[in-house]
VMD Tcl script that builds the backbone (N, CA, C; Angstrom):
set m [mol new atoms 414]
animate dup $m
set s [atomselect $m all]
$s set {name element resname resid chain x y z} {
  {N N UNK 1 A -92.518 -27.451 -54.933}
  {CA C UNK 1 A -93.751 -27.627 -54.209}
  {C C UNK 1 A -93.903 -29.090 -53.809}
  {N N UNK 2 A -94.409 -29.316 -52.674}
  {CA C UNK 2 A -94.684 -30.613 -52.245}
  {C C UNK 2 A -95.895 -30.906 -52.455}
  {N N UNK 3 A -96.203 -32.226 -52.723}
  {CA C UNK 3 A -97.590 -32.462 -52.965}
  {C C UNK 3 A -97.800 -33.728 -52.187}
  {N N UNK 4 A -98.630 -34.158 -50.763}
  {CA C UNK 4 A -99.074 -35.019 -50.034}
  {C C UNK 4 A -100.345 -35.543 -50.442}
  {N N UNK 5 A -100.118 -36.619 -50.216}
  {CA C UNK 5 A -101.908 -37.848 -50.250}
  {C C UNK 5 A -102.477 -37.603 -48.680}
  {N N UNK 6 A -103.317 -37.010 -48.439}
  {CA C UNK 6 A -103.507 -36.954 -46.603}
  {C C UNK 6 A -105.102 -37.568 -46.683}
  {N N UNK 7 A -106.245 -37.744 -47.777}
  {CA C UNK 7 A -107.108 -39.120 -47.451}
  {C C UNK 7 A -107.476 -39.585 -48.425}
  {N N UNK 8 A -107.961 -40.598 -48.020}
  {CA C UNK 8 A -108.680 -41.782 -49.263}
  {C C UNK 8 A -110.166 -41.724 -48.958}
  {N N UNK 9 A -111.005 -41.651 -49.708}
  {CA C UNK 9 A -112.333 -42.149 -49.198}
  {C C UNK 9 A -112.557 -43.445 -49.678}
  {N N UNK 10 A -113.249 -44.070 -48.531}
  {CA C UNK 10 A -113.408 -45.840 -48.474}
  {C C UNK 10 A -114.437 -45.893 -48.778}
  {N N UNK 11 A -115.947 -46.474 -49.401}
  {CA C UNK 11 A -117.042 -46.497 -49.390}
  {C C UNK 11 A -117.218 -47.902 -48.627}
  {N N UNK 12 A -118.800 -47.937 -48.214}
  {CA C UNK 12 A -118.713 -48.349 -47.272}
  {C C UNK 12 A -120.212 -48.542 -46.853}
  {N N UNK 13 A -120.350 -49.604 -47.087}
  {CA C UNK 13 A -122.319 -49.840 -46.326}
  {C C UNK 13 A -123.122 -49.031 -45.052}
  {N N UNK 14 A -121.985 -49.449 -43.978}
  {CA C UNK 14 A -122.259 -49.386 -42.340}
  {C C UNK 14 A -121.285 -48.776 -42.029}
  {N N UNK 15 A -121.627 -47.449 -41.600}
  {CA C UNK 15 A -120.206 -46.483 -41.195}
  {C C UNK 15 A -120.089 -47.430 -39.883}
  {N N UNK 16 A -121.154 -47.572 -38.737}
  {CA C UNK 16 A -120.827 -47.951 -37.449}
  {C C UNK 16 A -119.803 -49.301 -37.926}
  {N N UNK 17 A -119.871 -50.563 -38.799}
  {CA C UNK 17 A -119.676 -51.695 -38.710}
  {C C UNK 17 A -118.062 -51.489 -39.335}
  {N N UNK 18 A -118.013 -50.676 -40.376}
  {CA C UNK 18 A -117.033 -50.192 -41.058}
  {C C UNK 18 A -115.601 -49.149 -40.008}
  {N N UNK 19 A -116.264 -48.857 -39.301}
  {CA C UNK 19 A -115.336 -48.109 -37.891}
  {C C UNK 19 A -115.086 -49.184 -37.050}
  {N N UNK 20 A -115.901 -49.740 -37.150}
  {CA C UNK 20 A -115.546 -50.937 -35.810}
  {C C UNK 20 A -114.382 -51.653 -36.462}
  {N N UNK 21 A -114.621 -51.999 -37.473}
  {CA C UNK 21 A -113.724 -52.801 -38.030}
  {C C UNK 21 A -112.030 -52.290 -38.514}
  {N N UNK 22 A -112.464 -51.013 -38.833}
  {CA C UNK 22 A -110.861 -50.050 -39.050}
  {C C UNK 22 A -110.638 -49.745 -37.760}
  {N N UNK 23 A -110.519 -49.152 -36.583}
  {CA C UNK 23 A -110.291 -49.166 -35.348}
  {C C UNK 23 A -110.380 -49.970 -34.118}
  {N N UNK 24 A -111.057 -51.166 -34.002}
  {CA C UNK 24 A -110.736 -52.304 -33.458}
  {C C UNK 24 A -110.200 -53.590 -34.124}
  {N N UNK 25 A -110.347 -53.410 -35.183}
  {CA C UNK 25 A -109.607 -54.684 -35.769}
  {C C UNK 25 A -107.954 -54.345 -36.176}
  {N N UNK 26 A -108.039 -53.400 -37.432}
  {CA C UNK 26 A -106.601 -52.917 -37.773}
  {C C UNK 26 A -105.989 -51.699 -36.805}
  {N N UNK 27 A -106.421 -51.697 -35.597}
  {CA C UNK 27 A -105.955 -50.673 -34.616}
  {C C UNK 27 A -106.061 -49.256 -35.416}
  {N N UNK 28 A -106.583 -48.798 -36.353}
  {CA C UNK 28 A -106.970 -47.249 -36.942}
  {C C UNK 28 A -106.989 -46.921 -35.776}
  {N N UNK 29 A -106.344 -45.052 -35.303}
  {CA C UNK 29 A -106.482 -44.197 -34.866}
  {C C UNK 29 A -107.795 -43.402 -35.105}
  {N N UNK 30 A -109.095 -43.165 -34.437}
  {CA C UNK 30 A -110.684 -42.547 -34.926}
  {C C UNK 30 A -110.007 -40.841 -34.918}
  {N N UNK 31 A -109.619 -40.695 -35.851}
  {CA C UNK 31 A -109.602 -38.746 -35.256}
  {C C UNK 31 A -110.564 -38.247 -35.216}
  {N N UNK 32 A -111.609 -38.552 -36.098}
  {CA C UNK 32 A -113.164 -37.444 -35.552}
  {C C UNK 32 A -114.239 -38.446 -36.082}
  {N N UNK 33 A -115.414 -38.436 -35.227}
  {CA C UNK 33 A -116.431 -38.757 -36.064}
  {C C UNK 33 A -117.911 -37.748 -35.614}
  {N N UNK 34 A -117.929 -37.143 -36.898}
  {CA C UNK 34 A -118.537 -36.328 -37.184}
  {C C UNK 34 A -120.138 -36.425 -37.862}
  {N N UNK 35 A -121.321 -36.062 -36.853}
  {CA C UNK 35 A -122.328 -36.666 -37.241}
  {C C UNK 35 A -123.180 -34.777 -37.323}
  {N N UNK 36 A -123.475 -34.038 -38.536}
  {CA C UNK 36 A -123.832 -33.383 -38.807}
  {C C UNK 36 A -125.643 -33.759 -39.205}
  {N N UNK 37 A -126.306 -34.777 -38.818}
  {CA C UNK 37 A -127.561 -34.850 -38.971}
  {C C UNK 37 A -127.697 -36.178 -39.555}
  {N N UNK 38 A -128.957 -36.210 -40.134}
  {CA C UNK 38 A -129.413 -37.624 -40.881}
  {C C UNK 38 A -128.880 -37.860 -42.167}
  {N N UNK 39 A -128.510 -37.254 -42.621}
  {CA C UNK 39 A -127.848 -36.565 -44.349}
  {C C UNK 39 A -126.496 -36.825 -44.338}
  {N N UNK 40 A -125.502 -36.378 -43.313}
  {CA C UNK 40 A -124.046 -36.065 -43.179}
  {C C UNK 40 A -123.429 -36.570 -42.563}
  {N N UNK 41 A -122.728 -37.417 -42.201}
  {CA C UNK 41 A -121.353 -37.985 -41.392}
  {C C UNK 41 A -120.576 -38.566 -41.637}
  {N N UNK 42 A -118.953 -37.956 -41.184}
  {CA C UNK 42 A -117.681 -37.745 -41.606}
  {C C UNK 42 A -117.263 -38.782 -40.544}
  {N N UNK 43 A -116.067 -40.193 -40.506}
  {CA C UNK 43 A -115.447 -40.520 -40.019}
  {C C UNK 43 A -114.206 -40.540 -40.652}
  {N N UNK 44 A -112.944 -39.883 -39.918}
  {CA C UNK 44 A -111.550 -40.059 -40.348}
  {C C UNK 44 A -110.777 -40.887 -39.327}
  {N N UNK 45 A -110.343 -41.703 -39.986}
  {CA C UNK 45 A -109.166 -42.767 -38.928}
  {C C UNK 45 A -107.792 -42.947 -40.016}
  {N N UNK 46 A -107.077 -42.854 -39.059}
  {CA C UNK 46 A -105.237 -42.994 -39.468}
  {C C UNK 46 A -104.435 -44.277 -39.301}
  {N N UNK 47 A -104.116 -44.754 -40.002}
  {CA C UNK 47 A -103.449 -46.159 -39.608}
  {C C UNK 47 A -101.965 -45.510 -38.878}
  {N N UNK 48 A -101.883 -45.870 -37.699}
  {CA C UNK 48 A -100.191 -45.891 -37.195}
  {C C UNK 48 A -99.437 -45.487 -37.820}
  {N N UNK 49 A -99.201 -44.443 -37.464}
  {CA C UNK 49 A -97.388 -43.618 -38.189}
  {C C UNK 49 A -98.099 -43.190 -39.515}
  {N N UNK 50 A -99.133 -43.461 -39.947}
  {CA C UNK 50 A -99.062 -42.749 -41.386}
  {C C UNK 50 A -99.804 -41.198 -41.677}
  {N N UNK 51 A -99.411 -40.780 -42.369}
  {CA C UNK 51 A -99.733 -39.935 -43.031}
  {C C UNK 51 A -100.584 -38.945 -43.970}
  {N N UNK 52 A -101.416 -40.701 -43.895}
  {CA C UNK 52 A -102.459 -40.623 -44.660}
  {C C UNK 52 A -103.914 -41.383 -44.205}
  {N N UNK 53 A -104.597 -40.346 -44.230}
  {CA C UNK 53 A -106.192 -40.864 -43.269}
  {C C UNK 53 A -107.038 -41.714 -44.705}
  {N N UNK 54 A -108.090 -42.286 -43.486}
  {CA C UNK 54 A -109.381 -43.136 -44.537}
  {C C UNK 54 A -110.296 -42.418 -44.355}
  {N N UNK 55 A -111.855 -41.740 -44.950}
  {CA C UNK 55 A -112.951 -41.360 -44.375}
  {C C UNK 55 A -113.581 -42.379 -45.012}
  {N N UNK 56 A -114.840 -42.604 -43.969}
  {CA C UNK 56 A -115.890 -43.129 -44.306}
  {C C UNK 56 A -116.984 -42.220 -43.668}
  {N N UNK 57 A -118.133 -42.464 -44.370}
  {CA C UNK 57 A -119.245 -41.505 -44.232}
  {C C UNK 57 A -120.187 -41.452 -45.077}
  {N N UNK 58 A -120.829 -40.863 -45.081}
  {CA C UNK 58 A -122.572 -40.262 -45.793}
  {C C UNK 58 A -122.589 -39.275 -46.378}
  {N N UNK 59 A -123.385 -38.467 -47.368}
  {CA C UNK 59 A -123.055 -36.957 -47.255}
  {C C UNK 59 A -121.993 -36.422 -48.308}
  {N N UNK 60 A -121.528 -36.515 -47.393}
  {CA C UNK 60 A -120.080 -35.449 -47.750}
  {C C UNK 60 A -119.165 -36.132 -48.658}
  {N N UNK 61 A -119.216 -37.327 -49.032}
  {CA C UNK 61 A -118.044 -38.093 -49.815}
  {C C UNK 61 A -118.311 -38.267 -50.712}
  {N N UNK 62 A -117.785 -38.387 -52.148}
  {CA C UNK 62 A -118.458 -39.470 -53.538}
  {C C UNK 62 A -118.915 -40.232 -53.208}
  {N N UNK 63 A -119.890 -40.589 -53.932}
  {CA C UNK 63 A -120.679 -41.562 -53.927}
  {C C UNK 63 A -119.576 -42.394 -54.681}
  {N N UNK 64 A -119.738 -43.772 -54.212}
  {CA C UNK 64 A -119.023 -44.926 -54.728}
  {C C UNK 64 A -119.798 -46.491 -54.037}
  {N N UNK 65 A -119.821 -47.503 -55.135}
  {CA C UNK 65 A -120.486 -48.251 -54.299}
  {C C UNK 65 A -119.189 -49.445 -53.553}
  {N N UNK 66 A -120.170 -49.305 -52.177}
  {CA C UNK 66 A -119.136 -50.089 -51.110}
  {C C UNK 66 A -118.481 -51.475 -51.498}
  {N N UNK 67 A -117.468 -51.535 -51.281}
  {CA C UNK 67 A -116.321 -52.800 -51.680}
  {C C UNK 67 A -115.749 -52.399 -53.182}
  {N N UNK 68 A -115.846 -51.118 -53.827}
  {CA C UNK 68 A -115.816 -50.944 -55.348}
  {C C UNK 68 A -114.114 -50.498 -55.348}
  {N N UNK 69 A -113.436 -50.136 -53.990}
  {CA C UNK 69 A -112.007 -49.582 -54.115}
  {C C UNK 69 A -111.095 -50.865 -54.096}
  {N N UNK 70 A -110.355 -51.159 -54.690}
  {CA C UNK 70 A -109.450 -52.259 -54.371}
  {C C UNK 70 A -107.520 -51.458 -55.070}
  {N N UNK 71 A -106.580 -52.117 -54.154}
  {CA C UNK 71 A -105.777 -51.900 -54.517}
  {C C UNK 71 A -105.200 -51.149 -52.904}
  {N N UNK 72 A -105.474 -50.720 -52.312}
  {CA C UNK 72 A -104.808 -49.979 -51.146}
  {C C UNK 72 A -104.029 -50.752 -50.910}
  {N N UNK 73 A -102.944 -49.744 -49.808}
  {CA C UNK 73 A -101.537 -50.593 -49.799}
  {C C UNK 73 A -101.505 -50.273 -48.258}
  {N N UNK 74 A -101.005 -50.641 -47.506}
  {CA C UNK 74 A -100.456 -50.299 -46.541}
  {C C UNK 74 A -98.888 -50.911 -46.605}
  {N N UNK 75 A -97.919 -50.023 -45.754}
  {CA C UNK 75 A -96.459 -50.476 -45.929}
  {C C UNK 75 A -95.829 -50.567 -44.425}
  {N N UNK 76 A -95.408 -52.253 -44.165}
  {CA C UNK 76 A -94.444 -52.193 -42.764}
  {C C UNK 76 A -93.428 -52.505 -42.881}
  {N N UNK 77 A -92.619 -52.789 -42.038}
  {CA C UNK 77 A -91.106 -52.935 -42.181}
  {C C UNK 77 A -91.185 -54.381 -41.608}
  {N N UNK 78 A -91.903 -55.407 -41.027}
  {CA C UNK 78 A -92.304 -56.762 -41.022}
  {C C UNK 78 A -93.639 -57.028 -41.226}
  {N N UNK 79 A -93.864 -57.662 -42.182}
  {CA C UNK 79 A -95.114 -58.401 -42.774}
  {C C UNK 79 A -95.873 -59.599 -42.213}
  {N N UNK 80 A -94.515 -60.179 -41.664}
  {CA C UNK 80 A -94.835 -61.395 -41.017}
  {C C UNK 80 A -95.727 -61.305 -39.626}
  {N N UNK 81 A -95.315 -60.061 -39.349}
  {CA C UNK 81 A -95.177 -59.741 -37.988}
  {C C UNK 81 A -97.068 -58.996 -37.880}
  {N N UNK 82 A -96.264 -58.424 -38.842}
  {CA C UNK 82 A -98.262 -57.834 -39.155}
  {C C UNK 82 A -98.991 -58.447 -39.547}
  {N N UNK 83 A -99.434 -59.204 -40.306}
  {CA C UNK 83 A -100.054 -60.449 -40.940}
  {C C UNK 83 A -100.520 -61.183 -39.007}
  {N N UNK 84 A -99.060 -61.752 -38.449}
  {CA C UNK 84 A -99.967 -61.819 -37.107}
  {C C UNK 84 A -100.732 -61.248 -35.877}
  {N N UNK 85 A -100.027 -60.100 -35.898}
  {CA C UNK 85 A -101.485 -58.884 -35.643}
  {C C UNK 85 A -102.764 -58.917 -35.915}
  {N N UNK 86 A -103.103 -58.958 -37.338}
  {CA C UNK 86 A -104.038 -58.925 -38.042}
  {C C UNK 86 A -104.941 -60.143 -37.735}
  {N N UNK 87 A -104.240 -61.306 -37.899}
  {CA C UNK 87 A -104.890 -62.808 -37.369}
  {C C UNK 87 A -105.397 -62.608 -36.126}
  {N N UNK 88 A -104.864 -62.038 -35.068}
  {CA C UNK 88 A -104.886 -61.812 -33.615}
  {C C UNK 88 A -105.976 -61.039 -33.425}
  {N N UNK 89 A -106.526 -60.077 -34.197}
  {CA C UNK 89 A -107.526 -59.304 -34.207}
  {C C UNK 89 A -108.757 -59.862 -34.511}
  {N N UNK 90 A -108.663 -61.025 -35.483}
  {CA C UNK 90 A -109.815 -61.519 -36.029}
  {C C UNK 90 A -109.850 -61.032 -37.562}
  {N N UNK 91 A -109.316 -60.268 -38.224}
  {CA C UNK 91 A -109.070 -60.206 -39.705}
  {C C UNK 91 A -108.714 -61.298 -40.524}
  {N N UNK 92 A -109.370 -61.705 -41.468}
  {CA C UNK 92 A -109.300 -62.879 -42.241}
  {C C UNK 92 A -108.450 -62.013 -43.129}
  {N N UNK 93 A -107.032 -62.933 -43.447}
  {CA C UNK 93 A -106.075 -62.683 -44.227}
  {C C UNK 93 A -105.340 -63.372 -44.957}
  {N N UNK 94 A -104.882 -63.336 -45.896}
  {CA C UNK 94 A -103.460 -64.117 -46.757}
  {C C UNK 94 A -102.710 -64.641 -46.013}
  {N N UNK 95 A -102.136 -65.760 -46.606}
  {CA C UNK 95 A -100.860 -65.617 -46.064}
  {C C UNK 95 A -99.805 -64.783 -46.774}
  {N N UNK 96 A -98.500 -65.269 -46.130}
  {CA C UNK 96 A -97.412 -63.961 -46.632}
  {C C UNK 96 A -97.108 -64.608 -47.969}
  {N N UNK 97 A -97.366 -64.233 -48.976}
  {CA C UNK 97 A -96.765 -64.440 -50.580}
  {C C UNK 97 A -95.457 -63.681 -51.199}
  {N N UNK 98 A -94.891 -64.279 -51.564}
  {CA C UNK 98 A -93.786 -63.260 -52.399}
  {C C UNK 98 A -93.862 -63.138 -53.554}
  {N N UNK 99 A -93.912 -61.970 -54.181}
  {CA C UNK 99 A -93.943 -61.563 -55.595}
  {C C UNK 99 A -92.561 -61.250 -56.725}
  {N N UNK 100 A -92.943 -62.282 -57.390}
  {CA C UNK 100 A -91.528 -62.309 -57.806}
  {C C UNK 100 A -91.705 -62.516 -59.526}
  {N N UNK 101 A -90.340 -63.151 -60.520}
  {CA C UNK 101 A -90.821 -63.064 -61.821}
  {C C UNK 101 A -91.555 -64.504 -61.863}
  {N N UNK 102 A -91.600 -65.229 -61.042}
  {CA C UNK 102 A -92.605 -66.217 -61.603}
  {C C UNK 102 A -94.112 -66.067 -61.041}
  {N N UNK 103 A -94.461 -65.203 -60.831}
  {CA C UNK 103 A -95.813 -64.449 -60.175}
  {C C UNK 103 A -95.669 -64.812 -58.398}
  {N N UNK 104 A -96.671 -65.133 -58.036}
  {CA C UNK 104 A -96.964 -65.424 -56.447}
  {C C UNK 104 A -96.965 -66.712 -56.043}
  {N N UNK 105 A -96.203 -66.676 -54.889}
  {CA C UNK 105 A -95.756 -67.779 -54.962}
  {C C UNK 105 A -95.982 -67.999 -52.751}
  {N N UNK 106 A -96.568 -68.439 -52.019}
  {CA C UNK 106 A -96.397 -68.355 -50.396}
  {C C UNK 106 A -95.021 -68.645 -50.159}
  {N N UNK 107 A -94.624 -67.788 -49.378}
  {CA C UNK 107 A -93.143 -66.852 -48.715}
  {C C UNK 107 A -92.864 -68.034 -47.852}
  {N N UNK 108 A -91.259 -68.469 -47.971}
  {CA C UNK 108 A -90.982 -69.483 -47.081}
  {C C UNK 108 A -89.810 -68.508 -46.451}
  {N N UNK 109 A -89.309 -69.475 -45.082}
  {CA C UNK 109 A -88.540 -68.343 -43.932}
  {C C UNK 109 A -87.206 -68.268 -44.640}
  {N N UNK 110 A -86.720 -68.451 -45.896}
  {CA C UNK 110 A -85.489 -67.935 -46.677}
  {C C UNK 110 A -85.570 -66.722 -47.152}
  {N N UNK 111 A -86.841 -66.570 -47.713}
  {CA C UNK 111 A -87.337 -65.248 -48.469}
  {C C UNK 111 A -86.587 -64.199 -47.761}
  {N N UNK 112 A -86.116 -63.166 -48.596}
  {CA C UNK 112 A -85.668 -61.525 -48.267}
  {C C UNK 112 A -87.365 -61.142 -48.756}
  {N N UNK 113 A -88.190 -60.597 -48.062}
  {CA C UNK 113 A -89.193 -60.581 -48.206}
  {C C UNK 113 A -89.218 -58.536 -48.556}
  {N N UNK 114 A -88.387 -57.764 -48.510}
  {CA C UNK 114 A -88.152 -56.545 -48.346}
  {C C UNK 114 A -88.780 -56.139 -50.388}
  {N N UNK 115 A -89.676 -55.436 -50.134}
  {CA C UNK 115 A -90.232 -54.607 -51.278}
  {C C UNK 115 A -91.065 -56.175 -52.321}
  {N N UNK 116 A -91.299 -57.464 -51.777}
  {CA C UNK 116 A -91.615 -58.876 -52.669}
  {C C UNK 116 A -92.811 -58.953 -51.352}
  {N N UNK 117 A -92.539 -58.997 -50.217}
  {CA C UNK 117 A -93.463 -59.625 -49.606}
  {C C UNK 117 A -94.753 -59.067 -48.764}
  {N N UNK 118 A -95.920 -59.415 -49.000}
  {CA C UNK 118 A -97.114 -59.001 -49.332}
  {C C UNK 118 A -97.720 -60.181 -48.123}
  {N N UNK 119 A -99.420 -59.807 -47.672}
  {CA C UNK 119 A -100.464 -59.913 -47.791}
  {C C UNK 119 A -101.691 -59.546 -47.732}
  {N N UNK 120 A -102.726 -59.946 -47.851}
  {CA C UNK 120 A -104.169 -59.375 -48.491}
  {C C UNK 120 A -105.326 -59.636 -47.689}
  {N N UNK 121 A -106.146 -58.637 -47.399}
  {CA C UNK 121 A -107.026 -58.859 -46.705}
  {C C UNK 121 A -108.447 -57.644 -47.401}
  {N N UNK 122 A -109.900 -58.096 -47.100}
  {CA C UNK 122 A -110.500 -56.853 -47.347}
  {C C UNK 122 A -111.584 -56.439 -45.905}
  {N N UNK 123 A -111.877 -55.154 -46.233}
  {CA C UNK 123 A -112.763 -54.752 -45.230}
  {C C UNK 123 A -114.193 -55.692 -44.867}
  {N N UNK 124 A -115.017 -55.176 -44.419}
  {CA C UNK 124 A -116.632 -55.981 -44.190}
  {C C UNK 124 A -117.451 -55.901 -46.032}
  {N N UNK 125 A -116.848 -54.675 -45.993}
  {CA C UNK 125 A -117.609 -54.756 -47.671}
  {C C UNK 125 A -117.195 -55.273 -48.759}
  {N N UNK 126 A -115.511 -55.842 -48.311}
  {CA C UNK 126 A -115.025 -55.957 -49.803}
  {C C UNK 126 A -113.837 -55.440 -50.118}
  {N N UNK 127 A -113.993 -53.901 -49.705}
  {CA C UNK 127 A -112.556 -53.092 -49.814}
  {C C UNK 127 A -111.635 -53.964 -49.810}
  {N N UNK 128 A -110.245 -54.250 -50.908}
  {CA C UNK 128 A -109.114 -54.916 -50.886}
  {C C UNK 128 A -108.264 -54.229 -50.086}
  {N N UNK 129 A -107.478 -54.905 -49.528}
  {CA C UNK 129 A -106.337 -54.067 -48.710}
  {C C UNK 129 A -104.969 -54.861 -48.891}
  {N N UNK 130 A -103.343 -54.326 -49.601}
  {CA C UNK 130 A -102.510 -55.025 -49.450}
  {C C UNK 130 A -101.462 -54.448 -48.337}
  {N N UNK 131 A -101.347 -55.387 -47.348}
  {CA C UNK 131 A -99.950 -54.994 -47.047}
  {C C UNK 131 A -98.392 -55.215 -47.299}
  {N N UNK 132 A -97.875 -54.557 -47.542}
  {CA C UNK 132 A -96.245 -54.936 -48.030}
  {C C UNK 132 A -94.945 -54.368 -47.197}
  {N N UNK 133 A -93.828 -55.152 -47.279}
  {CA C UNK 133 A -92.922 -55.212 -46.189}
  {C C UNK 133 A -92.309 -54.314 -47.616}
  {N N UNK 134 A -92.039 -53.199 -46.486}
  {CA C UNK 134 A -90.490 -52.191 -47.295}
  {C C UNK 134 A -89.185 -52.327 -45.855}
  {N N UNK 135 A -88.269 -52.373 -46.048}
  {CA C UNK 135 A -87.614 -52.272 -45.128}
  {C C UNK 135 A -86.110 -51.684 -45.204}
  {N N UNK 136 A -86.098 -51.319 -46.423}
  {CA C UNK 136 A -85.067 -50.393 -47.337}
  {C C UNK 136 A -85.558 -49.757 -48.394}
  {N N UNK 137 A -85.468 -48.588 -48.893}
  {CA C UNK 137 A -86.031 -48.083 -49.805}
  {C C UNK 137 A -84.507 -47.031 -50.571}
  {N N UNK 138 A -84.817 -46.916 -51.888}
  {CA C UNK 138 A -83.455 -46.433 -52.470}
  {C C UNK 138 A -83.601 -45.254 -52.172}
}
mol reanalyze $m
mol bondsrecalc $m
mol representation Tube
mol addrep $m
C-alpha cells in the first residue's frame, strides 16, 4: 500500500494576507478558494511540481494558533538559485548555510551543497519554512 502526504494545514491570521503571500510571493499554485459563508473558508495552494498542498482557512481546519507550525521543508535541486527567487519576490530570507558536523556554518561557492544546503524563511505569521537543495537522492 502506498501512503502519500497530499496537505498540511498552515494556520494563519489573514487568509487574504496569508494567500497573497503563498501565491504571489513563493509563486503557490491557488487551486481553490473556497468561501462557504462567514464560518467556513478553504484555501488550497501547491508549491511547483509538488505533491503536496498547504490549506489555509477558517472553519474547516484545526484550530492551531498562527505562526505555531515550524519545520516545513520545501526541496530544490538549486538553493542558490531559489533563495534568489525568493529575494526577487520580496521574501525576507537566509542566506544559503550548510549543515554539516560542525553545525551551520554560511555556504561558500566550494560547497557540494546537495542534501547540506539550506535556507530559511517564515510566512507573515511566523510559519518557519526550510528550503533544501537535494540533487541526488540514494
Amino acid at each position: 500500500m502506498q501512503w502519500t502526504l497530499e496537505v498540511v494545514v498552515v494556520p494563519v491570521s489573514d487568509i487574504d494576507r496569508a494567500k497573497a503571500f503563498y501565491a504571489d510571493q513563493l509563486g503557490f499554485v491557488v487551486d481553490h478558494d473556497t468561501d462557504l459563508g462567514p464560518d467556513v473558508r478553504i484555501v488550497q495552494l501547491t508549491p511547483p511540481g509538488s505533491g503536496c498542498s498547504i490549506v489555509i482557512g477558517r472553519g474547516a481546519v484545526p484550530p492551531m494558533a498562527p505562526g505555531s507550525l515550524q519545520g516545513l521543508q520545501l526541496v530544490v535541486h538549486d538553493v542558490r538559485t531559489a533563495r534568489a527567487q525568493l529575494v526577487q519576490r520580496g521574501v525576507d530570507v537566509s542566506a544559503v548555510v550548510v549543515l554539516g558536523p560542525q553545525g551551520q556554518r554560511e555556504a561558500s561557492a566550494e560547497d557540494d551543497l546537495n542534501n547540506r544546503g539550506f535556507c530559511f524563511f517564515a510566512d507573515p505569521d511566523g510559519n518557519g519554512w526550510a528550503v533544501q537543495q537535494i540533487t541526488e537522492r540514494p
